[in-house]
C-alpha positions in Angstrom: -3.3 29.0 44.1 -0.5 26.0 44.6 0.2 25.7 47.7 2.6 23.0 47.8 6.0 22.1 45.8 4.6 18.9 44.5 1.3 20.0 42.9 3.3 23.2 41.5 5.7 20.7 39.7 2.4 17.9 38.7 0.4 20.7 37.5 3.8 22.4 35.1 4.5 18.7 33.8 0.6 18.2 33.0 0.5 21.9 31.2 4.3 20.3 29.1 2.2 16.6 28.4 -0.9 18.3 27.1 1.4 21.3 25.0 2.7 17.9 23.6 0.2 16.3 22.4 -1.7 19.8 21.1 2.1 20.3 18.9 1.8 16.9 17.4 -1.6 17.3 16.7 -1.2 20.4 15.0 1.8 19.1 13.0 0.1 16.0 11.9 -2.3 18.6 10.4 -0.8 20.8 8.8 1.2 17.9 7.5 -2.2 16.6 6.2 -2.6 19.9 4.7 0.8 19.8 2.5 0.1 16.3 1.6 -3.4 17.6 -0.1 -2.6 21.0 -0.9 -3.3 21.0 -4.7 -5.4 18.4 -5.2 -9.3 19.6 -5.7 -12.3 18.3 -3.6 -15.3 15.9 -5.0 -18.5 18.2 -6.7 -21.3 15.9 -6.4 -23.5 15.8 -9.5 -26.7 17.8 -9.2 -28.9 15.3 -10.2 -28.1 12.6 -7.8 -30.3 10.1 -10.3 -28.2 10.5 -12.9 -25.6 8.6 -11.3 -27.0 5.0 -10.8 -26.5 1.4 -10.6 -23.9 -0.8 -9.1 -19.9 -1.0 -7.9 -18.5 -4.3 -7.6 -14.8 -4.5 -6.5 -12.9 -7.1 -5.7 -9.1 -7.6 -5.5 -6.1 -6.6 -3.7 -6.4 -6.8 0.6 -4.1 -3.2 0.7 -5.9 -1.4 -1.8 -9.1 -2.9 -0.2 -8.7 -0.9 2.9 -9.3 2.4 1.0 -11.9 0.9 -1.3 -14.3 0.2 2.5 -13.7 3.8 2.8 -14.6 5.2 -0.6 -17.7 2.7 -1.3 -19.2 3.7 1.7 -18.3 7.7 1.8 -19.4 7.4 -2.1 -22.6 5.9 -1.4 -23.4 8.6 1.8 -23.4 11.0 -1.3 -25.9 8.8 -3.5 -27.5 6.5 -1.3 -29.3 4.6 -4.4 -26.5 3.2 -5.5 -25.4 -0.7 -4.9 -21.8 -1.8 -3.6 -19.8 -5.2 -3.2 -16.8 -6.0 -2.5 -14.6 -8.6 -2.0 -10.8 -8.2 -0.9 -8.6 -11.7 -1.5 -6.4 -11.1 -3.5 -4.6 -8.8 -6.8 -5.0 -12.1 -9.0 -8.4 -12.6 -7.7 -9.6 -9.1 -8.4 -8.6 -9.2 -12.3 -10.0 -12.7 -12.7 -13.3 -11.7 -11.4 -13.2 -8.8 -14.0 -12.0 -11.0 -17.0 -15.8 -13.3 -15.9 -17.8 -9.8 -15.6 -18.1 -10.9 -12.2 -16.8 -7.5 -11.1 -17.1 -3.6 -12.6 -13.6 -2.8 -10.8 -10.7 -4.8 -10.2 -8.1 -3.5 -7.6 -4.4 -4.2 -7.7 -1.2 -3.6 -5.6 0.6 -4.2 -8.5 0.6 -3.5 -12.6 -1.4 -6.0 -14.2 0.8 -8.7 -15.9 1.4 -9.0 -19.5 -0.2 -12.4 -19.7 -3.4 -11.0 -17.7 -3.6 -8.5 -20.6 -3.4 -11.0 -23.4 -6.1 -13.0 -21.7 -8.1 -10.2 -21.2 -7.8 -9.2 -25.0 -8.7 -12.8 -25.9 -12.0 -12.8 -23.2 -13.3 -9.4 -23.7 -11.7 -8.1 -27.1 -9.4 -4.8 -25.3 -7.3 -4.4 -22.7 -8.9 -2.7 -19.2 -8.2 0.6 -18.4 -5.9 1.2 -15.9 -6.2 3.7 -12.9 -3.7 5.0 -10.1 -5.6 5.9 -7.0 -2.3 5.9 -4.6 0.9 5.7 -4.2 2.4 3.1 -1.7 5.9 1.9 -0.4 7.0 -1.7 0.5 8.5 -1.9 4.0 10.9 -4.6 5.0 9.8 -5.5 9.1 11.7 -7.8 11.6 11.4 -7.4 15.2 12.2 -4.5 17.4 14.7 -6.6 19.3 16.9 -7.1 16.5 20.1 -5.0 15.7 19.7 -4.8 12.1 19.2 -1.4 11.3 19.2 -1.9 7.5 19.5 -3.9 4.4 20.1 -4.2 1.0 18.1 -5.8 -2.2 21.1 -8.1 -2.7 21.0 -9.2 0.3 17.2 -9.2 0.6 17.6 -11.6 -2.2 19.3 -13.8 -1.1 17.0 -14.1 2.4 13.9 -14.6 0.2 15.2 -16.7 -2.5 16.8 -19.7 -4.0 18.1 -18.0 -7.2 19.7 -14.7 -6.0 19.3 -13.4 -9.4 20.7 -10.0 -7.8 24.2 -11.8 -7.8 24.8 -12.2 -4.0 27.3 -15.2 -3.0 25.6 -17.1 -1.0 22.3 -18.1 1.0 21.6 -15.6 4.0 19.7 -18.3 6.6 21.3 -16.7 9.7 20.7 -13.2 11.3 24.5 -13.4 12.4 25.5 -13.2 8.6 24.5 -9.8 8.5 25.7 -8.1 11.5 25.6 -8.6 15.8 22.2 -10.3 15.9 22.2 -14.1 15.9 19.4 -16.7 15.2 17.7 -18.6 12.2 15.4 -16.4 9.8 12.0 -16.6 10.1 9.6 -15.8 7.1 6.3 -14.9 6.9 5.2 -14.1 3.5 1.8 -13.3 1.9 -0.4 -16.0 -0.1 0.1 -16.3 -3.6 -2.0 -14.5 -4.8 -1.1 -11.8 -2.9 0.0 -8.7 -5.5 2.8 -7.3 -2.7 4.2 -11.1 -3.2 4.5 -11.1 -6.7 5.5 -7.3 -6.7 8.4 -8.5 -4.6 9.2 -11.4 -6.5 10.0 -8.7 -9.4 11.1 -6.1 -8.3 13.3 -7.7 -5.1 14.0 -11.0 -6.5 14.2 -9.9 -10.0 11.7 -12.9 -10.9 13.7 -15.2 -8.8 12.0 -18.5 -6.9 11.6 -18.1 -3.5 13.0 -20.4 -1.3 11.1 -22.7 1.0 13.8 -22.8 3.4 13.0 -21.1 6.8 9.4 -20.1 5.5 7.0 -20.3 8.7 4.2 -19.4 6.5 3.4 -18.1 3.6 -0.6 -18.2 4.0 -1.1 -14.6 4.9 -3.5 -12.1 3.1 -2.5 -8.5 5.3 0.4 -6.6 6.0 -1.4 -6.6 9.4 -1.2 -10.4 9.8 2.7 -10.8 9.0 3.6 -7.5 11.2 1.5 -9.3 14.1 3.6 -12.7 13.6 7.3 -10.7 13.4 6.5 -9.1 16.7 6.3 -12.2 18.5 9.3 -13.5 16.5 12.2 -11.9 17.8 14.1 -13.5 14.6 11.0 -12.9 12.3 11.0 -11.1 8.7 8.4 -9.9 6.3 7.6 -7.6 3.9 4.2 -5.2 3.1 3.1 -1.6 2.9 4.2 0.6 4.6 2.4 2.6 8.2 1.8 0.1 10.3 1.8 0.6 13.5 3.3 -1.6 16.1 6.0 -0.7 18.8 7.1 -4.3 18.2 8.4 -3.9 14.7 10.4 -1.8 12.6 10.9 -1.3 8.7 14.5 -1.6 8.0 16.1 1.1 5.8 17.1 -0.2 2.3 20.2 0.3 0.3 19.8 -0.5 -3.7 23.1 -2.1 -3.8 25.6 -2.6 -0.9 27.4 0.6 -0.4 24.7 2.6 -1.4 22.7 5.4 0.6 19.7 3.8 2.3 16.4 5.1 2.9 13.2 4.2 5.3 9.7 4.3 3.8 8.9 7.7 4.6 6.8 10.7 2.5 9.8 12.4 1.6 12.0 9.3 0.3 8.7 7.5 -1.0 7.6 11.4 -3.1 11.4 11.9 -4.5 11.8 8.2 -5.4 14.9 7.2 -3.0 13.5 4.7 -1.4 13.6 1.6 -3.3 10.4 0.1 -2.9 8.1 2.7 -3.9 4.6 1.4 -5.9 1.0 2.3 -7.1 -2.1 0.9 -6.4 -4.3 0.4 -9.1 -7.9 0.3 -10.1 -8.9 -1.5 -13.5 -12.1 -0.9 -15.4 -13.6 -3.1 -17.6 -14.6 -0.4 -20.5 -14.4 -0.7 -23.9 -11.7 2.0 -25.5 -14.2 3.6 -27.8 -16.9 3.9 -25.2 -17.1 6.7 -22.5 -16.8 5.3 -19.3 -20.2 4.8 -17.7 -21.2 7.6 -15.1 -21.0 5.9 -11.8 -17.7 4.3 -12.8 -16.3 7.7 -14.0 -18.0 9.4 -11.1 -16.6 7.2 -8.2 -13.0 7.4 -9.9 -13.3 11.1 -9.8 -14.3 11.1 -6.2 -11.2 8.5 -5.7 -8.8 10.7 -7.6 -10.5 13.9 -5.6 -9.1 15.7 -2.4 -11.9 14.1 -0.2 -10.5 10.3 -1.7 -6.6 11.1 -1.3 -7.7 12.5 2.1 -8.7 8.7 2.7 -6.0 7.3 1.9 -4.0 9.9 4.5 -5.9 8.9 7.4 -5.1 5.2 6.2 -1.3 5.7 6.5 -0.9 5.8 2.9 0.6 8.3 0.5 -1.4 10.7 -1.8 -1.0 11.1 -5.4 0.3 14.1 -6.4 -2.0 16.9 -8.3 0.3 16.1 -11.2 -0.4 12.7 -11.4 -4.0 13.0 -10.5 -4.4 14.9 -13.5 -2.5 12.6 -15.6 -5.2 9.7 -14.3 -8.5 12.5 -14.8 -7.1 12.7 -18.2 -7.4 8.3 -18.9 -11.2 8.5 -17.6 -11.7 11.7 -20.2 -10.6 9.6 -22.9 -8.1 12.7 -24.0 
């Protein structure tokens, strides 16, 4: 029994912390649950011999932190199997499949028209393309900073030296767009980075950045930029989306001025309101008129299967939908 005032009102605020946490818990699962309602889990073959040899992946640094994941839980299921990887890079990635120096080539964005002509010329077709996830683009800047949110016109004409997307004039100032005040700082993925070329198109509308106010442009994770913009109280970057860091914030993005804007959440990513919404890709180096050898078609299959999507869940990303997991099923059964 409580026999004092005190403990009677530590013990009711312990019982309210802990009914906290237990709700949130709860709602993070069953929130878990809707995200993967739909989608079917992996059936391991039988015959674990029959799937055999060797997954080398290299490419993209976002889609790479899923990949870890699914090599490894992969191989737990058929241990005689061999994996590599290697995460610098989207360009990277396809190069070293173009050489045969890879099985799989991961991308944060599509592969590029160009890549595709080269491929044709190297290997005589073009790779076959897989979506394993979908993904948004966040915009961060510092916590301390009164920007709420942005448009892509104006985004434009913070990142480049063209402003393609018609804006006026330069944006080198954070008093230019509202109460805060202070040069812009950038801090911008390497380039071969697929999130800085997905920018480039999709932001810049295949604009040239600008050099001005760049403090680096060297970075290979969304991780590494986020870290830098929450020292930098006038710092600005750009990469997925779900990082965590009480220092930061993704702005919420307009398409035009004017317009409705959106943060990167599930809902707005799912309907397609927010305006940076992507894939991530994985490209196979298979012949058109072959089937797809097992351990390829196997591994995608375990990718594209609830126990994959639930991967990319715990990793802050967003799952493909059952319809568009079937859509994929469908490339690796050739139909």
């Amino acid at each position: 029994m409580l026999n004092a005032k005190g403990d009677l009102h530590v013990s009711m605020r312990n019982i309210l912390h802990h009914t906290l946490i237990l709700s949130l818990v709860c709602s993070t699962l069953w929130g878990q649950r809707d995200e993967l309602q739909g989608i079917i889990p992996y059936t391991p073959q039988e015959e674990k011999s029959s799937v055999y040899g060797a997954l080398s992946c290299r490419g993209s640094t976002n889609v790479g932190q899923f990949l870890k994941v699914w090599l490894s839980d992969f191989q737990k299921i058929y241990p005689h199997i061999q994996t590599h990887s290697d995460f610098t890079g989207s360009s990277r990635g396809l190069k070293a499949l173009m050489h045969e120096e890879a099985n799989i080539g991961a991308t944060s964005r599509p592969i590029r028209n160009s890549e595709i002509q080269i491929f044709k010329e190297m290997r005589g077709y073009a790779p076959t393309e897989i979506k394993v996830s979908l993904d948004a683009l966040a915009i961060y800047v510092n916590r301390l900073n009164k920007i709420e949110s942005i448009s892509l016109e104006e985004l434009d004409a913070i990142f480049s030296r063209t402003r393609n997307r018609g804006y006026p004039h330069a944006i080198t100032n954070w008093s230019m767009l509202g109460d805060s005040n202070g040069t812009i700082n950038m801090y911008l993925f390497n380039k071969q980075s697929g999130t800085r070329y997905y920018f480039q198109h999709q932001v810049l509308w295949r604009g040239v950045y600008t050099r001005d106010n760049i403090v680096s442009d060297q970075y290979t994770t969304t991780q590494e930029i986020v870290d830098q913009v929450s020292q930098d109280k006038n710092g600005i970057g750009f990469g997925s989306a779900g990082i965590n860091n009480f220092k930061v914030k993704p702005l919420a993005i307009a398409k035009r001025a004017h317009y409705p804007t959106y943060t990167p959440t599930a809902p707005s990513i799912r309907s397609g309101n927010y305006p940076l919404t992507r894939y991530f890709y994985l490209y196979l180096d298979v012949p058109p008129d072959k089937p797809i050898p097992t351990i390829l078609y196997e591994f995608c299959k375990f990718v594209l299967s609830q126990d994959g999507q639930k991967v990319v869940l715990r990793n802050r990303g967003f799952p493909l939908s059952p319809q568009q997991i079937g859509t994929e099923l469908a490339k690796l059964r050739r139909e």
